[in-house]
N, C-alpha and C positions, 0 to 999 in steps of 0.2 A: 504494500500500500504506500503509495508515495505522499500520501497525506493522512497524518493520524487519524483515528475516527472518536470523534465525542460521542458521549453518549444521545445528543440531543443538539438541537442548533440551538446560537446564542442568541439569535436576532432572527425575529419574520415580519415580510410583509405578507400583510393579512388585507384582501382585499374587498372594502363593504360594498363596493357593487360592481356591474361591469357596465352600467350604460353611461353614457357624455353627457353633458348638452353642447360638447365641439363637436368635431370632425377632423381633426388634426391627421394633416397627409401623412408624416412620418409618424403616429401611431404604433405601436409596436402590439397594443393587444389583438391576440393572435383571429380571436375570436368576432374581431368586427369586418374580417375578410370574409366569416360566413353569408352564403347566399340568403338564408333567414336567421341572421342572430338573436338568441336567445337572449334575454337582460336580464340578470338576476339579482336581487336585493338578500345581502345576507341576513338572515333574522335571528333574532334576539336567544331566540332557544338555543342555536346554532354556536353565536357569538357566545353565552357565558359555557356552553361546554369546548370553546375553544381556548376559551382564558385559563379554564380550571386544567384541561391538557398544556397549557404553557407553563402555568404554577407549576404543576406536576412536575414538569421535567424543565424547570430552569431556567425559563428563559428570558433573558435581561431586556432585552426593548424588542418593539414591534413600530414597525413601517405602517401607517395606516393610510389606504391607498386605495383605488380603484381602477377604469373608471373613474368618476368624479365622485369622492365619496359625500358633499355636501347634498348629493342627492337623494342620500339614506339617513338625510337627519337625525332622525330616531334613533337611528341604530348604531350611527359614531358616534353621538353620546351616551348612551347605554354602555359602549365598547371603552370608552373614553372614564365611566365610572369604574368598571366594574374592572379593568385594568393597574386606575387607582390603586384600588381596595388592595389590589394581590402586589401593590410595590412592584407592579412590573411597569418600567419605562417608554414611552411612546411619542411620536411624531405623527404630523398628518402634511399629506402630497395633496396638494390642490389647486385649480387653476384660479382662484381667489373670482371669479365673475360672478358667484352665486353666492356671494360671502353680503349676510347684512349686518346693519348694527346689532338686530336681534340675536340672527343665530351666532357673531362674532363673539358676544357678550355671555351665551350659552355656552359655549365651547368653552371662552377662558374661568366661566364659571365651575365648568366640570373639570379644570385640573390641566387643559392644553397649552403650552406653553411654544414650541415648535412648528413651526411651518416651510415647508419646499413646496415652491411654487413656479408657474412658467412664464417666460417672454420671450417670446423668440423674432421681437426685432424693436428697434425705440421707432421704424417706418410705422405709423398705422395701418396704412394700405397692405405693408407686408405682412404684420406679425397677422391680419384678419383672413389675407389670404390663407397664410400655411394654417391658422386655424379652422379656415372652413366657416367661420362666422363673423357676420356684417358688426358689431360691435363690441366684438370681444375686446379689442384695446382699451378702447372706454370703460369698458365694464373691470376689465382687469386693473385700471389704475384706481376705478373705485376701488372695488375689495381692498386694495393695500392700503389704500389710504383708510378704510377700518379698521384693516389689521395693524396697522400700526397703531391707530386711536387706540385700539384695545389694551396693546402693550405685546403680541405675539415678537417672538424673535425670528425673523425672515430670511432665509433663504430664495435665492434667487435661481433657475437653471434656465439655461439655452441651449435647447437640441439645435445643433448645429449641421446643417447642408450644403446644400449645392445655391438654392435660394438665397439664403438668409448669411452666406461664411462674413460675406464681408461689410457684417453689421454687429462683429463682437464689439470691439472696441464703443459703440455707442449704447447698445444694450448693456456692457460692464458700467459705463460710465452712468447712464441714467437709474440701474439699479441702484447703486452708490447713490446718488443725489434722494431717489427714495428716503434708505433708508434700511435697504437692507444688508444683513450683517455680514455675509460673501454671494460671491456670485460665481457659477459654477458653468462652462460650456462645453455641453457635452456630444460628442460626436453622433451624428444620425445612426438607429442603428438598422439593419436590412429588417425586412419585416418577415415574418415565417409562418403558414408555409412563403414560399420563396414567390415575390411578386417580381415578374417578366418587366412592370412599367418603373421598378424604383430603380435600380443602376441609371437609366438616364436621366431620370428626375431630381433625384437626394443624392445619391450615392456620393461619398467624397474618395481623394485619391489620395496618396503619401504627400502631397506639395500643399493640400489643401488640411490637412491634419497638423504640418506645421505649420502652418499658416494659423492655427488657433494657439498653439502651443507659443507662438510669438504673440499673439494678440492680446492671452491671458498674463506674459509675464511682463508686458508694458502695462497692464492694468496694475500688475503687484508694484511693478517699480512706482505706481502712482498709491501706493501705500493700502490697495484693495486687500483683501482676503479672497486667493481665487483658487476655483478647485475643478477636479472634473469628476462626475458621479460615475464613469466607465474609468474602469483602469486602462493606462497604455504600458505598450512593451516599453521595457528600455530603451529597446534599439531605437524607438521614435524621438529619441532627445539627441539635441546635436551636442550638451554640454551640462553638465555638472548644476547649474544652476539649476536649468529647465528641468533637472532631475529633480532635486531636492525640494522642490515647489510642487511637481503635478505627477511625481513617476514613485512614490510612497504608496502604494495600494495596489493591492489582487483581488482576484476574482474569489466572492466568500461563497460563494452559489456551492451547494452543496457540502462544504468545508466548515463554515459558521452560519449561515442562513439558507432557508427556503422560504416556500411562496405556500403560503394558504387562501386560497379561490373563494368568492362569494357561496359558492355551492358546494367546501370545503373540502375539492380536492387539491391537494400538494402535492407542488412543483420543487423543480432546484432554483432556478432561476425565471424571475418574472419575465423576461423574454420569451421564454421557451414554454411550448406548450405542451413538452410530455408530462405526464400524469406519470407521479411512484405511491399512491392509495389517497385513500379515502376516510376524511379524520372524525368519520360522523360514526364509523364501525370500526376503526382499529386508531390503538395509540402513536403518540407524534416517535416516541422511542423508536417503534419496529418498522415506520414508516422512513423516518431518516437514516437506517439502517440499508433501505433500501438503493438507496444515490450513490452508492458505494464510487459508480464512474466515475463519477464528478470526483472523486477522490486517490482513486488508481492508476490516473493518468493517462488511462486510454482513451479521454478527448483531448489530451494535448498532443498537441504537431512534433515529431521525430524530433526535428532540429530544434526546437525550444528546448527540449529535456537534453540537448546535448550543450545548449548555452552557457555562456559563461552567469551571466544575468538570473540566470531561470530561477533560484530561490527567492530571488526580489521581487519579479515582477510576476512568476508562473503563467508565462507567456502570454500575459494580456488577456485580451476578453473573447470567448469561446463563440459567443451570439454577433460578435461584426459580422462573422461572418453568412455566407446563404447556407451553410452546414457548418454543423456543430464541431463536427471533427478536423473543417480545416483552419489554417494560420490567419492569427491577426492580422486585418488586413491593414492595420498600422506597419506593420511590421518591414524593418527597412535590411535587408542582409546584406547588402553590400555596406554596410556602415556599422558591423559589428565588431569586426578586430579595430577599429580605432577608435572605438569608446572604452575598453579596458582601463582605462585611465579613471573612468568615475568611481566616485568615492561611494559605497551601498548606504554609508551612513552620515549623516552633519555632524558638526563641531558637537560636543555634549556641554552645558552649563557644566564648570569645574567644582566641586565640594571642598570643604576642609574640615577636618574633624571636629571643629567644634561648631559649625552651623545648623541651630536649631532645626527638626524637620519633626514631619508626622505624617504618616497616614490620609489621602484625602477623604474626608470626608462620604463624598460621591461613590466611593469605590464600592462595588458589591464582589462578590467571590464565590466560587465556585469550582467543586474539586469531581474531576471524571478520572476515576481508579487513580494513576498516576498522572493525569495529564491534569494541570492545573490552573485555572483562570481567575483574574484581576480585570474586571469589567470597569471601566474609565468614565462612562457614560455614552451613552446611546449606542452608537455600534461600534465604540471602540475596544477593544481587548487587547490584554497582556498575559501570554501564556510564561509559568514558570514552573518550576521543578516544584517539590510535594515539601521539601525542605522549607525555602524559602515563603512560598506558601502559609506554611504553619506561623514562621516570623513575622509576616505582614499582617496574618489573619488576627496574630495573637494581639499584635503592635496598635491595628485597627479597634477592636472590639476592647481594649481598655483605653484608649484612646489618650496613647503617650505619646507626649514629647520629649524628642530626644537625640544626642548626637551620635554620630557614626561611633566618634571613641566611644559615648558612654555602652552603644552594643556588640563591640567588640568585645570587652569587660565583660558586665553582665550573661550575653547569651556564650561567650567562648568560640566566636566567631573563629572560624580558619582561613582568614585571611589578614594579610596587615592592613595597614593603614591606607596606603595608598590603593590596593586591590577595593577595597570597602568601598572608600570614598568615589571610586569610578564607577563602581553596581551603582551605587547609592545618587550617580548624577544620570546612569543613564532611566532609572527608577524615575527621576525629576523629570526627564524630557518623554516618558512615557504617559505620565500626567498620575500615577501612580502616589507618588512622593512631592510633597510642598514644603516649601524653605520658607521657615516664619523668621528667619533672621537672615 
C-alpha cells in the first residue's frame, strides 16, 4: 500500500443537495450531464444518521456542499446544529446569490462561521455568461455584501478557463477590495463522463496553467492570501517561490476525505462519480475501506511514482484528467531534472529553549492503531508517531505551558537541545505548537 490506511476519513464533503439555480459550463457534477437528472434534497433522517456515523468514526470537519446547498435551507441548518452538538467542524460552499439577510443571520445563528464561495470574472457580462445566469453578478455581490454584514469569514474561488484565464488578476484584486480573506484560482476541471465539446471550450494547456500560477503570485507579492483548491505537480513550478506558495498540497480523495451524496452514496473524490457503498445500510469504516485504489497507487501514472517530487506532490490531481488513471495534465516532463534544486520544505521559525509555548488550543486528536493524528483545524492534519502523540495529547488536555528545556527535564526526552528545539519549531509552523513568548 503506498498510502497508509486510516481507519476512517478525516474530512467529508457531504453534499445537501444536487440541484443549482446556475448553470455553470465548467460544472463538474457528474450528474447534470444526465439526459433526465434526478434533484435530490438530502433529508433530515438521512443527515443526523450521517452525523452520528461521523461521530462514530472520527471525523474532524465536513465540507458542506452541493449543488447549491442554500436550496435545502432546512436541512443545512439542521446539519449545521446537529454537527455543532457532536464538536465536529464544518464549512459551507456556496454561490452567495440566494444568500438573504434572513437566512444569512440563521446560519450565523446556528454556529456557521466559514464560507467558499465563486467569481469567476470582476467582467459582468463574463462571470453571467460562464454562469448561465442573467444576474448572477449582481446577485452575487449582494450575498457578500450580507455575508460580510453578518461577520462570515470569506473565501473566494475562480474556476479558471479558457474564457475567463485572463481575468485572474482582476477577480484577485476585487475579491481583496471585498473583503475576502484569500482568494483561490483554481484550474477548470474536464467534466466526466468525458464531454466531446469541453477540450475546445474550457480546457487549459501547460502555458495557460502558468499563466495562473504567475497571476496568483503577483497577487501574493500584493500582500493577498492566494491558494489553489486542486493540487498541482511540482513539475508545474518554474521556481522555489511558486512552490512554497501554491505547490504544498495532494490529492486527500481517498487518503483523508471522501464524498457523501445527497442520496448518501460515497464517493472518493467529488469529481468523480464512482460509487464505493451506501451509508444508509453499511458503516462509513467498511465503506472507506473500500477506496483502497485511491490508496495503492494504481491510479497514479508510472513516471510520477518514479519522480523525484512524488512524496510532495503525489502526482497532482487524478480528475484533470478525461480518465482517472492518466497524468496530470499540469504536468511538464521536460522541466523535471532542473527543478531538483527546490527546497520540499520553507525556512522553519527558529526556537530556543526557553520560549514559552503550548498546545493550541484548536487542536483535536486522534489515534488509528499506530498511525496518529493532530487535526489543526478544518482540513488541516499532522500525522505523528504514537510517542509523540501521547506528549502532545498529554501537554494538551492539562493545558501546560512550557519550554523545550523544561520537557527535556521532566519527560526525559532523547534528544538534546538543539534536536528538540527544531521538532518543536517545525510543531510551530504546522500550526500545532504557539509561542506565547
Amino acid at each position: 500500500m503506498l498510502y497508509k490506511t486510516l481507519d476512517s476519513p478525516l474530512s467529508i464533503h457531504l453534499e445537501v443537495n444536487t440541484s443549482c439555480n446556475q448553470k455553470c459550463i465548467h460544472c463538474y457534477n457528474f450528474w447534470r450531464k444526465e439526459d433526465k437528472p434526478v434533484f435530490i434534497n438530502l433529508k433530515k433522517e438521512l443527515a443526523e444518521h450521517i452525523v452520528q456515523q461521523l461521530k462514530r468514526f472520527g471525523v474532524f470537519h465536513v465540507v458542506l456542499n452541493g449543488g447549491e446547498p442554500l436550496m435545502n435551507l432546512s436541512t443545512l441548518l439542521f446539519l449545521i446544529d446537529a454537527l455543532s452538538r457532536n464538536q465536529i467542524s464544518f464549512s459551507l460552499n456556496t454561490n452567495l446569490t440566494l444568500l438573504t439577510e434572513s437566512s444569512a443571520q440563521k446560519l450565523k445563528d446556528a454556529g456557521l462561521e466559514i464560507l467558499l464561495t465563486s467569481l469567476l470574472s470582476h467582467n459582468p457580462a463574463v462571470h453571467n455568461y460562464l454562469a448561465q445566469e442573467e444576474n448572477s453578478f449582481e446577485n452575487f455581490l449582494n450575498g457578500f455584501k450580507i455575508a460580510k454584514k453578518v461577520g462570515f469569514k470569506i473565501t473566494v474561488n475562480m474556476v479558471v478557463s479558457k474564457v475567463n484565464k485572463r481575468d485572474i488578476l482582476g477577480v484577485g484584486l476585487l475579491a481583496n477590495s471585498l473583503g475576502a480573506s484569500s482568494f483561490s484560482a483554481t484550474r477548470v476541471m474536464p467534466q466526466h463522463p468525458y464531454n466531446s465539446d469541453f477540450n475546445e471550450l474550457l480546457a487549459l494547456d501547460n502555458g495557460d496553467v502558468d499563466h495562473i500560477i504567475k497571476s496568483l503570485m503577483i497577487l501574493h507579492s500584493d500582500n493577498i492570501f492566494v491558494e489553489s483548491l486542486i493540487p498541482y505537480p511540482t513539475c508545474s513550478f518554474n521556481n522555489n517561490a511558486e512552490f512554497l506558495v501554491l505547490g504544498r498540497k495532494s490529492c486527500s480523495a481517498g487518503k483523508t476525505s471522501c464524498v457523501i451524496g445527497a442520496d448518501g452514496l460515497v464517493r472518493a473524490c467529488p469529481h468523480d462519480s464512482k460509487v464505493y457503498g451506501d451509508i444508509k445500510n453499511e458503516n462509513l469504516g467498511l465503506i472507506w475501506q473500500n477506496m483502497s485504489e485511491w490508496r495503492d497507487g494504481s491510479l497514479i501514472p508510472l513516471e510520477c511514482k518514479k519522480c523525484h517530487f512524488f512524496s510532495q506532490c503525489g502526482g497532482g490531481c487524478r480528475m484533470t484528467s478525461t480518465h482517472v488513471f492518466e497524468k496530470d495534465t499540469a504536468m511538464r516532463e521536460n522541466q523535471m531534472e532542473s527543478k531538483h534544486n527546490i527546497a520540499i520544505y520553507p525556512s522553519m521559525k527558529s526556537l530556543d529553549g526557553i520560549a514559552l509555548l503550548r498546545v493550541k488550543e484548536t487542536c483535536r486528536f486522534r489515534k488509528d492503531g499506530e498511525l496518529c493524528v493532530i487535526n489543526t483545524g478544518g482540513m488541516k492534519n499532522v500525522f505523528i508517531n504514537s510517542e509523540t502523540f501521547g506528549l502532545l495529547s498529554t501537554l494538551y488536555s492539562e493545558k501546560s505551558k512550557f519550554t523545550v528545556s523544561e520537557l527535556i527535564t521532566k519527560y526525559d526526552l532523547h534528544m538534546n537541545l538543539e534536536e528538540c528545539c527544531n521538532f518543536f519549531s517545525h510543531l510551530v509552523n504546522r500550526g500545532v505548537i504557539e509561542i506565547l513568548t
